[in-house]
mmCIF file of the N, C-alpha and C atoms, coordinates in Angstrom:
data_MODEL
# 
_entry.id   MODEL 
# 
loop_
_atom_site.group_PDB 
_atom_site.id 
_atom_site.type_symbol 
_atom_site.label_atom_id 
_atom_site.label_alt_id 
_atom_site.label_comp_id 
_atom_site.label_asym_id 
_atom_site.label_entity_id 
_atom_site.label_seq_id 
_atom_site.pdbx_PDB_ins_code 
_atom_site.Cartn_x 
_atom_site.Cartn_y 
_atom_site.Cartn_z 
_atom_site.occupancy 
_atom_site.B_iso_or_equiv 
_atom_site.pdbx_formal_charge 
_atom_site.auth_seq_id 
_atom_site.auth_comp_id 
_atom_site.auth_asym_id 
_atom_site.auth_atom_id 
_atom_site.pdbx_PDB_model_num 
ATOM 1   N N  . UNK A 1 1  ? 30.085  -36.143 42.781 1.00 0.00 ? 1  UNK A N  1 
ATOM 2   C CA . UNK A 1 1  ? 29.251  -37.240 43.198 1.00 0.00 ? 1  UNK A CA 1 
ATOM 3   C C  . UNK A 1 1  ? 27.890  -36.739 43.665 1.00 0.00 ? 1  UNK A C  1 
ATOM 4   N N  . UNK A 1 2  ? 27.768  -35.684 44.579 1.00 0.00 ? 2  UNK A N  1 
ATOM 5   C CA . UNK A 1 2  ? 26.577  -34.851 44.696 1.00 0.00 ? 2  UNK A CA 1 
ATOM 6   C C  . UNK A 1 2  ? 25.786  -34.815 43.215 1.00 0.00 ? 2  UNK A C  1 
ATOM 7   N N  . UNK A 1 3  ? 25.896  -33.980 42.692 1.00 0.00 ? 3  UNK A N  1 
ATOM 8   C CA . UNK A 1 3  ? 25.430  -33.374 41.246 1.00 0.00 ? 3  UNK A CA 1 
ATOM 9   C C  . UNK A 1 3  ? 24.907  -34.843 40.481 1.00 0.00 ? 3  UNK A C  1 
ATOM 10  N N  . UNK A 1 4  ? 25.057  -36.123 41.098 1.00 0.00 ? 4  UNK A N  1 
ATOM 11  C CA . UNK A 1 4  ? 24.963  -37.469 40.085 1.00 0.00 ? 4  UNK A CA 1 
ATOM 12  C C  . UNK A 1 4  ? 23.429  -37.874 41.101 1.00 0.00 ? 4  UNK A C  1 
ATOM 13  N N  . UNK A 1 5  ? 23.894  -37.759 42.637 1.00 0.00 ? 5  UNK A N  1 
ATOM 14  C CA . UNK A 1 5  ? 22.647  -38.093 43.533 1.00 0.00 ? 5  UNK A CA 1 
ATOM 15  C C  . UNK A 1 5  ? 21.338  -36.963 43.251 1.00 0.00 ? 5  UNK A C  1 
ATOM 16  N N  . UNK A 1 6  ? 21.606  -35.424 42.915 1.00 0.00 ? 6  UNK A N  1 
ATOM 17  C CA . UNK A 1 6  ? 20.866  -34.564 42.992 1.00 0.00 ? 6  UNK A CA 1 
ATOM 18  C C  . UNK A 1 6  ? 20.035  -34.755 41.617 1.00 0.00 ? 6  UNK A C  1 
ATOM 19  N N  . UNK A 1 7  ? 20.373  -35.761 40.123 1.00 0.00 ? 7  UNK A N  1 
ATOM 20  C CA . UNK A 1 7  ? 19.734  -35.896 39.120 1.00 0.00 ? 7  UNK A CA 1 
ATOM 21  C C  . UNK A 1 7  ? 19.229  -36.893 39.421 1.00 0.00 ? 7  UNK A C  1 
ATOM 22  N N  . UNK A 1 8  ? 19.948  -38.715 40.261 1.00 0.00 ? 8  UNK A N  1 
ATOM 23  C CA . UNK A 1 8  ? 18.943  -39.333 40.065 1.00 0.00 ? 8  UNK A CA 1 
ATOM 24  C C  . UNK A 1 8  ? 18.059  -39.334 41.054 1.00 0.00 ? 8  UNK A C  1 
ATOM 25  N N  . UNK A 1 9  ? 18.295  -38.128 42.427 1.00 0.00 ? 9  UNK A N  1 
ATOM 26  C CA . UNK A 1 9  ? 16.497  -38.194 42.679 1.00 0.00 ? 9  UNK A CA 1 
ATOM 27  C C  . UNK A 1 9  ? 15.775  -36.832 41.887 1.00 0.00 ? 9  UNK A C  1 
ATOM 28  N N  . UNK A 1 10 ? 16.029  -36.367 41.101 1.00 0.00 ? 10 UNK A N  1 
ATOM 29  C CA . UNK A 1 10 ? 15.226  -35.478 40.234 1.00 0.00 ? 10 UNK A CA 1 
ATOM 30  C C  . UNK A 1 10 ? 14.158  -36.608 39.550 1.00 0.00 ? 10 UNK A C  1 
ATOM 31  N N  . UNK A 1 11 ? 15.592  -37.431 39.159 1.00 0.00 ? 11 UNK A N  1 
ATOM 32  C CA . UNK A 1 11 ? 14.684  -38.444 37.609 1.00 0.00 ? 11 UNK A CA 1 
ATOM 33  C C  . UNK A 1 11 ? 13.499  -39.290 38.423 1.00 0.00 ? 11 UNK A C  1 
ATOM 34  N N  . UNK A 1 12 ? 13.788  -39.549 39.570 1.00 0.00 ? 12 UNK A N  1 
ATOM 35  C CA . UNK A 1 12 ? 13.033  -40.648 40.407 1.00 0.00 ? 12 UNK A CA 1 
ATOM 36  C C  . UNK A 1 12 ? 11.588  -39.994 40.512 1.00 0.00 ? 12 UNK A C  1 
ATOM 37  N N  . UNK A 1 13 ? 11.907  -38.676 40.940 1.00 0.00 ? 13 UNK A N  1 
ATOM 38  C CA . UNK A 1 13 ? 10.591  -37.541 41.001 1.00 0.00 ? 13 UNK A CA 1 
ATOM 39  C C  . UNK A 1 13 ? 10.064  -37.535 40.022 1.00 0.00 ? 13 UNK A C  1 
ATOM 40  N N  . UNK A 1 14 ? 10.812  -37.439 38.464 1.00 0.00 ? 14 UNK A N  1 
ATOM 41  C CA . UNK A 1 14 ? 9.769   -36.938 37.188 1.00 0.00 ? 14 UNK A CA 1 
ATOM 42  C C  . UNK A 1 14 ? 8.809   -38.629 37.188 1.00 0.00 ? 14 UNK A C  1 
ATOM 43  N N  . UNK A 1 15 ? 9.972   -39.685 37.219 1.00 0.00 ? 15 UNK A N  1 
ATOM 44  C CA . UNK A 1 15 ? 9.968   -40.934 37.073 1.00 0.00 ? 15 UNK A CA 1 
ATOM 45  C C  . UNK A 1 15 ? 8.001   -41.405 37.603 1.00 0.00 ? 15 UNK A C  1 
ATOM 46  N N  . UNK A 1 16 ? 8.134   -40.640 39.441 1.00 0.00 ? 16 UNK A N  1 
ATOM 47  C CA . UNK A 1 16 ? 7.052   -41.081 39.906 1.00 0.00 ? 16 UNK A CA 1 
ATOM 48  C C  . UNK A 1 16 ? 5.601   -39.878 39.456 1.00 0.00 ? 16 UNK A C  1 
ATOM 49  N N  . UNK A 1 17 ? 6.114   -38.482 39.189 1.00 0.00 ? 17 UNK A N  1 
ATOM 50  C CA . UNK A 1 17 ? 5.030   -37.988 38.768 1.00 0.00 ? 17 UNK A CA 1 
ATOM 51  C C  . UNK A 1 17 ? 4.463   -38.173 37.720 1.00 0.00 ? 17 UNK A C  1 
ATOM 52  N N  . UNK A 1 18 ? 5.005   -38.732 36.888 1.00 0.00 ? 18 UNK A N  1 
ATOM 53  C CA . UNK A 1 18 ? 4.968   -39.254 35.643 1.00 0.00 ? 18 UNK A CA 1 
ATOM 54  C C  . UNK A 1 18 ? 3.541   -40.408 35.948 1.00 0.00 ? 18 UNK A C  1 
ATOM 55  N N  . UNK A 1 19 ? 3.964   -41.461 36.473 1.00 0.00 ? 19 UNK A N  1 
ATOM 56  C CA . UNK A 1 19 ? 3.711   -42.828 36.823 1.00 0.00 ? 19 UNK A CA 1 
ATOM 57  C C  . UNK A 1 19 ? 2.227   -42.637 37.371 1.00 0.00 ? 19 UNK A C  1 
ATOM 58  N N  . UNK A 1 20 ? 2.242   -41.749 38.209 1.00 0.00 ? 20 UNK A N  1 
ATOM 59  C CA . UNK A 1 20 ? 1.380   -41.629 39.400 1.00 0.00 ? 20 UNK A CA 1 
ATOM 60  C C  . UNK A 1 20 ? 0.651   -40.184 39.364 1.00 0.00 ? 20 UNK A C  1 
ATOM 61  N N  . UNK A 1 21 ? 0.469   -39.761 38.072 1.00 0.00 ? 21 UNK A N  1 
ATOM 62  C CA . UNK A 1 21 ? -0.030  -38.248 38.307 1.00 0.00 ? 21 UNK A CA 1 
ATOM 63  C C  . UNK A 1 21 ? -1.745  -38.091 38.531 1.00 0.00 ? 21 UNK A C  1 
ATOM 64  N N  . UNK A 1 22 ? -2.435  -39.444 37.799 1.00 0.00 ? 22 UNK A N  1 
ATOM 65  C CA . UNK A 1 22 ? -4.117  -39.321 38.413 1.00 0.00 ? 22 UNK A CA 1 
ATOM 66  C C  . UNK A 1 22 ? -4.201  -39.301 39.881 1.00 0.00 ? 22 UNK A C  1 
ATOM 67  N N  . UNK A 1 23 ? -3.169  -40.545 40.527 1.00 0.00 ? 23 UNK A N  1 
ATOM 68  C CA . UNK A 1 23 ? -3.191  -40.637 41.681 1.00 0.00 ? 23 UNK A CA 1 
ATOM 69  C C  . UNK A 1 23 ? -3.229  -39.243 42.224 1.00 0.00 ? 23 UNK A C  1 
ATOM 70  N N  . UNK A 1 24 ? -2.038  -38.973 42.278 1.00 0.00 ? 24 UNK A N  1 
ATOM 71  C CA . UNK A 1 24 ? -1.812  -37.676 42.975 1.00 0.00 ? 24 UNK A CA 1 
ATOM 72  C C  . UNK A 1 24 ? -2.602  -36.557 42.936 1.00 0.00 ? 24 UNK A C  1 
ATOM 73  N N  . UNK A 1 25 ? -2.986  -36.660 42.087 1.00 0.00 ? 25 UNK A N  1 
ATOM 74  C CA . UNK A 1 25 ? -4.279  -35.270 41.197 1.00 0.00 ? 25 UNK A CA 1 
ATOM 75  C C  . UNK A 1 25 ? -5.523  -35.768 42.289 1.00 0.00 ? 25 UNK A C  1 
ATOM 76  N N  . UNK A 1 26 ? -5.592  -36.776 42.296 1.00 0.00 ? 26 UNK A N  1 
ATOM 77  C CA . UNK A 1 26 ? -7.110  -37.031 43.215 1.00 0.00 ? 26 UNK A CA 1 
ATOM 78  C C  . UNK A 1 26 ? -6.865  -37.262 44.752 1.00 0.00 ? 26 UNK A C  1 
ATOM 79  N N  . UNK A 1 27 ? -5.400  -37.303 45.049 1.00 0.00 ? 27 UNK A N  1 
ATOM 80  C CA . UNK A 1 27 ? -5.241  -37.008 46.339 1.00 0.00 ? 27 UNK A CA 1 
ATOM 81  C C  . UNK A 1 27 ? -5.459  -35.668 46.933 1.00 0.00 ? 27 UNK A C  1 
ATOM 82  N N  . UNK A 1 28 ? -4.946  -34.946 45.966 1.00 0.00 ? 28 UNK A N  1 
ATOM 83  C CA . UNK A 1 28 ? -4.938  -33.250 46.208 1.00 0.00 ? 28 UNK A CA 1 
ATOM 84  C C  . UNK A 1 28 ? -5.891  -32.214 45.647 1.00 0.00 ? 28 UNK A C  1 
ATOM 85  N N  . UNK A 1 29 ? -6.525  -33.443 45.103 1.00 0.00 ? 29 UNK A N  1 
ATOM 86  C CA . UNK A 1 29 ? -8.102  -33.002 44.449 1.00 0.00 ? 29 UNK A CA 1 
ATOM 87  C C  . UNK A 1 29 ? -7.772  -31.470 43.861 1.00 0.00 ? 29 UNK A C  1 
ATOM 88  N N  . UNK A 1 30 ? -6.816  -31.390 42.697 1.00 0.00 ? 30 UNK A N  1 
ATOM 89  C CA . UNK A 1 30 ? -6.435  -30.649 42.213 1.00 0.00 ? 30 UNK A CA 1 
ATOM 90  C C  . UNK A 1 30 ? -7.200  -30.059 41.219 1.00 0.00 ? 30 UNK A C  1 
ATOM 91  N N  . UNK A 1 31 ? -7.897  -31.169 40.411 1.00 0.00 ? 31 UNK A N  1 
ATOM 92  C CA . UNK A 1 31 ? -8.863  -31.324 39.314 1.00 0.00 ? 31 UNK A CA 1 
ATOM 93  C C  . UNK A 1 31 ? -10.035 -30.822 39.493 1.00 0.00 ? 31 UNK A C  1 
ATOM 94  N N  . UNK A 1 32 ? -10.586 -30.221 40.556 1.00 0.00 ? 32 UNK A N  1 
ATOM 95  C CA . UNK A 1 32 ? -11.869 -29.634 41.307 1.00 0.00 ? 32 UNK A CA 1 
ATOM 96  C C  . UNK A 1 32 ? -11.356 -27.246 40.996 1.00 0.00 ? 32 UNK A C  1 
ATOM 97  N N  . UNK A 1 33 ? -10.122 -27.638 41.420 1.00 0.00 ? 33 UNK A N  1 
ATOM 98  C CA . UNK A 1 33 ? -9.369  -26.387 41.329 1.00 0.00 ? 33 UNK A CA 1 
ATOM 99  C C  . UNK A 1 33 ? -9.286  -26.058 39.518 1.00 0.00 ? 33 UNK A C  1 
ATOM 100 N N  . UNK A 1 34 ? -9.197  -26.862 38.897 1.00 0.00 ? 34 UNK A N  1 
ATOM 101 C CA . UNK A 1 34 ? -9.143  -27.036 37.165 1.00 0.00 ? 34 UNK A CA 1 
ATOM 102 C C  . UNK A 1 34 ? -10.145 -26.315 36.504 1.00 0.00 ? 34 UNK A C  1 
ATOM 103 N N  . UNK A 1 35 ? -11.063 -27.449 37.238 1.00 0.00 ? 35 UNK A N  1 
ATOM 104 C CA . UNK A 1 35 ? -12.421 -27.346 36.281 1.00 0.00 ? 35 UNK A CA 1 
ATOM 105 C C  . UNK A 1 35 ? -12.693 -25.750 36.782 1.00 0.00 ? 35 UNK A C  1 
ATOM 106 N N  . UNK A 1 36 ? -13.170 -25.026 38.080 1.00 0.00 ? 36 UNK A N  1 
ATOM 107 C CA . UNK A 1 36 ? -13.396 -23.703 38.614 1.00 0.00 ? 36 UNK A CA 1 
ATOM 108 C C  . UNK A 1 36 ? -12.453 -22.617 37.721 1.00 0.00 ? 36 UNK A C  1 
ATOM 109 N N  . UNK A 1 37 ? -10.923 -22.947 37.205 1.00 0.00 ? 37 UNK A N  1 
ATOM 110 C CA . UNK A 1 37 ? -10.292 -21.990 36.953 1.00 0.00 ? 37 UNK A CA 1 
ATOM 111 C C  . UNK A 1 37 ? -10.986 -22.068 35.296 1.00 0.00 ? 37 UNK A C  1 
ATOM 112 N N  . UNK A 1 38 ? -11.354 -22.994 34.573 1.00 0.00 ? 38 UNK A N  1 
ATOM 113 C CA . UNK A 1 38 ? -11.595 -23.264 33.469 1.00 0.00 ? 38 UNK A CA 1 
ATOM 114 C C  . UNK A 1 38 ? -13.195 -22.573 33.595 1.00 0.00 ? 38 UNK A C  1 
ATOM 115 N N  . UNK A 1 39 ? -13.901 -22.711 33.911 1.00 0.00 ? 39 UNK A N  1 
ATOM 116 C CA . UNK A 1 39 ? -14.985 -22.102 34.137 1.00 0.00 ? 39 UNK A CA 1 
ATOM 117 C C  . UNK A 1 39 ? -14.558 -19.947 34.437 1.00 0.00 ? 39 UNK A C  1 
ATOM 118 N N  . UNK A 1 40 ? -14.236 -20.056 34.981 1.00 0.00 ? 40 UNK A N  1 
ATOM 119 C CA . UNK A 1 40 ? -13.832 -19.061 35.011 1.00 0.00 ? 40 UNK A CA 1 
ATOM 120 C C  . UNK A 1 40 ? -13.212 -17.887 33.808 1.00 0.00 ? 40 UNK A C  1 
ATOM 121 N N  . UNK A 1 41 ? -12.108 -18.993 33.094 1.00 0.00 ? 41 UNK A N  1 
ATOM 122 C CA . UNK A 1 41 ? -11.586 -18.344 32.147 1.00 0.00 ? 41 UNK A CA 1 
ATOM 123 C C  . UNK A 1 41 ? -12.648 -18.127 31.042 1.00 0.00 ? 41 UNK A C  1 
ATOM 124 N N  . UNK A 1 42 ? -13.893 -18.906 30.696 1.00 0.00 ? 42 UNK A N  1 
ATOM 125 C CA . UNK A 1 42 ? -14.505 -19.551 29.776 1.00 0.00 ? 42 UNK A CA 1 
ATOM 126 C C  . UNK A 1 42 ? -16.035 -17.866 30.256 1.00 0.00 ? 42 UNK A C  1 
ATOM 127 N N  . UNK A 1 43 ? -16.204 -17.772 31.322 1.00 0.00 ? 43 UNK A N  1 
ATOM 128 C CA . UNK A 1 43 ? -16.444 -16.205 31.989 1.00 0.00 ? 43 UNK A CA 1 
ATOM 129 C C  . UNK A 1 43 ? -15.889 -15.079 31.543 1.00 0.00 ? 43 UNK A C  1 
ATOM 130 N N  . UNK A 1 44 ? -14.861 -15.333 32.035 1.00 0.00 ? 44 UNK A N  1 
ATOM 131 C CA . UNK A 1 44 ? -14.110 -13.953 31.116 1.00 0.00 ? 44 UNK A CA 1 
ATOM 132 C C  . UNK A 1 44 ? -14.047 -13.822 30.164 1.00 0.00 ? 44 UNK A C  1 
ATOM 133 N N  . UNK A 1 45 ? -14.219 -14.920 29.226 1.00 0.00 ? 45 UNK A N  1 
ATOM 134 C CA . UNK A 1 45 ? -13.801 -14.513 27.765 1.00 0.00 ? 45 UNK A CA 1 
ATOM 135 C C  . UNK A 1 45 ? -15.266 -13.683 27.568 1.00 0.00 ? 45 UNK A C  1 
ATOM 136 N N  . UNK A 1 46 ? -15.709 -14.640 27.446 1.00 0.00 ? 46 UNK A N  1 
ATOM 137 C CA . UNK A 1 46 ? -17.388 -14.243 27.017 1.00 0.00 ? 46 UNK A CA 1 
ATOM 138 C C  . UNK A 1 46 ? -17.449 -12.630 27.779 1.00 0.00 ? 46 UNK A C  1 
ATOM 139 N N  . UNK A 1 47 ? -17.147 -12.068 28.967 1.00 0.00 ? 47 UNK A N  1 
ATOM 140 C CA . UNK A 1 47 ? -17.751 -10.781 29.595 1.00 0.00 ? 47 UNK A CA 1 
ATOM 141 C C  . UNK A 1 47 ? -16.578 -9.882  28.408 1.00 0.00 ? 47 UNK A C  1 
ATOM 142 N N  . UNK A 1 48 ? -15.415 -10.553 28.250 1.00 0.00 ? 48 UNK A N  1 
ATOM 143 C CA . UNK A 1 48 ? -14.437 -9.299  27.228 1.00 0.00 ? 48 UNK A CA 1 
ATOM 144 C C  . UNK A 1 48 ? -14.689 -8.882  25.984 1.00 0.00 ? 48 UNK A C  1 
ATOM 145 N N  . UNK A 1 49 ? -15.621 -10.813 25.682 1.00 0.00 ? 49 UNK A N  1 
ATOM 146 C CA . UNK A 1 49 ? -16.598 -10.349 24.158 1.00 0.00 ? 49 UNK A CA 1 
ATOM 147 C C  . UNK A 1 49 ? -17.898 -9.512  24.325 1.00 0.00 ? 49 UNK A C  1 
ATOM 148 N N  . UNK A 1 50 ? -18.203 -9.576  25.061 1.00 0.00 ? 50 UNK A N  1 
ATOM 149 C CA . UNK A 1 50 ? -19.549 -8.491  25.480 1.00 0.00 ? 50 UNK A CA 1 
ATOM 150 C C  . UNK A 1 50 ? -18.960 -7.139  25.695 1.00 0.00 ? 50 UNK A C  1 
ATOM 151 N N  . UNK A 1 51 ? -17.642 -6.958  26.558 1.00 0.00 ? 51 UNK A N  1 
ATOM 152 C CA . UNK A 1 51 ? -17.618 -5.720  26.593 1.00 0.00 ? 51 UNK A CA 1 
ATOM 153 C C  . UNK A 1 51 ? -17.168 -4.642  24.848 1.00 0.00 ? 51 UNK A C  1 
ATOM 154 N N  . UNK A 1 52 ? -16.473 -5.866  24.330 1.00 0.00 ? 52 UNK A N  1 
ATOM 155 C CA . UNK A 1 52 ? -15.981 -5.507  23.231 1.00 0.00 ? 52 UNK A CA 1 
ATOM 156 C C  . UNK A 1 52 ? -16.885 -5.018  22.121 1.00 0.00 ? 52 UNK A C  1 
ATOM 157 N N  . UNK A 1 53 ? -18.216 -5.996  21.816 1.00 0.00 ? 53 UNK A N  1 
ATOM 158 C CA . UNK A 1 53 ? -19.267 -5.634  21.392 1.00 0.00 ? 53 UNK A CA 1 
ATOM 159 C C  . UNK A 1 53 ? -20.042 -4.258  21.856 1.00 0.00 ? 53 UNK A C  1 
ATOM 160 N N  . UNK A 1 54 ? -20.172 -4.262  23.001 1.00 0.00 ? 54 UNK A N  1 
ATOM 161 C CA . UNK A 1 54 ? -20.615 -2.569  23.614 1.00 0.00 ? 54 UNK A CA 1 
ATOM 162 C C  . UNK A 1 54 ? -20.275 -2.025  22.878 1.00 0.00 ? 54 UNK A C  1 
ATOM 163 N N  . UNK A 1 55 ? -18.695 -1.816  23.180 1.00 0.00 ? 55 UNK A N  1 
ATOM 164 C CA . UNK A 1 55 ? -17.759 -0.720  22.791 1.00 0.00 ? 55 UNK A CA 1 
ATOM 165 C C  . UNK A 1 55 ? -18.120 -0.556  20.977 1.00 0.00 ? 55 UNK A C  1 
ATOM 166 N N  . UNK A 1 56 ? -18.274 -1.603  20.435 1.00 0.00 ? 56 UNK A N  1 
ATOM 167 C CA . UNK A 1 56 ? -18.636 -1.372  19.084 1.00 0.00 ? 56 UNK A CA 1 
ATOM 168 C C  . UNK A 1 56 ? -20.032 -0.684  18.757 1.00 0.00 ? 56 UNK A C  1 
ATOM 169 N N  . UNK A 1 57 ? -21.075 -1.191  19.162 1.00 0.00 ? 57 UNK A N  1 
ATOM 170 C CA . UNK A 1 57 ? -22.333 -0.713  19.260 1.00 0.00 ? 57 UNK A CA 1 
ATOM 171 C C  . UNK A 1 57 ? -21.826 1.025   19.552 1.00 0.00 ? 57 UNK A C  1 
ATOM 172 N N  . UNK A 1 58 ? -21.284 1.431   20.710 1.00 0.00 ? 58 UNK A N  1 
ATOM 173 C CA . UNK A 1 58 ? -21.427 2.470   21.124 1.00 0.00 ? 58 UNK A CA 1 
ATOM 174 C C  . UNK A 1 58 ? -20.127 3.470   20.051 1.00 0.00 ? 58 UNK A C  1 
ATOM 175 N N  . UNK A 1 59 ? -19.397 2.729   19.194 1.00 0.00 ? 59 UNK A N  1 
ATOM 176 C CA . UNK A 1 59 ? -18.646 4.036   18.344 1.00 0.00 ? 59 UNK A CA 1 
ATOM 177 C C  . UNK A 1 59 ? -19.585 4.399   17.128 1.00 0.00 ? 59 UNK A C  1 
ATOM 178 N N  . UNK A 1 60 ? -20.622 2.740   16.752 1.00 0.00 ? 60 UNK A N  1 
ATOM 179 C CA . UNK A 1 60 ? -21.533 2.820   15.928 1.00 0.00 ? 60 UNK A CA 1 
ATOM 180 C C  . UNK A 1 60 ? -22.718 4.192   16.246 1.00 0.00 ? 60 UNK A C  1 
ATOM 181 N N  . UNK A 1 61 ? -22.920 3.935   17.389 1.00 0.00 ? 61 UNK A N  1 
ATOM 182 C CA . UNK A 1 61 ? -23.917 5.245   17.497 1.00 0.00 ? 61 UNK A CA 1 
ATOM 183 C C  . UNK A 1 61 ? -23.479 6.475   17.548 1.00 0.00 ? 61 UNK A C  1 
ATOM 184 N N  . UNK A 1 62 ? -22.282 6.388   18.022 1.00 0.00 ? 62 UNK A N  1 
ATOM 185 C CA . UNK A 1 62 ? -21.423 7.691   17.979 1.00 0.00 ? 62 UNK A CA 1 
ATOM 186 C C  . UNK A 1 62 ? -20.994 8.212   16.808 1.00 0.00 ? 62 UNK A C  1 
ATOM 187 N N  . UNK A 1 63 ? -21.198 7.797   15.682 1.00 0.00 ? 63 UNK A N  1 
ATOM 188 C CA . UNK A 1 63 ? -21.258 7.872   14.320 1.00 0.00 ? 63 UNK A CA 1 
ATOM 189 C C  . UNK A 1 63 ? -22.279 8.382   13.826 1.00 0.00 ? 63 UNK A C  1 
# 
């Protein structure tokens, strides 16, 4: 009987994050944390393509 209460408040949880996930996102202003990590990643790529390019330039001259 446990194991029946422990799924339907699982489902109730997916049920309401589901329902309610802008809400919640702008309660916890999560989406501020998003955009920074996305910016970020969008940084790194670009500094790994630069470093990568170096590294090419520099076997080129080493040639």
């Amino acid at each position: 009987m446990l194991k029946y209460i422990v799924l339907a408040l699982v489902g109730i949880g997916i049920y309401i994050g589901v329902t309610y996930k802008d809400q919640i996102e702008d309660l916890t202003d999560s989406r501020s944390f998003e955009d920074v990590q996305d910016v970020f990643e969008d940084v790194s790529d670009k500094a790994s393509d630069t470093a990568s390019e170096l590294s090419d330039k520099f076997e080129e001259l080493k040639q």
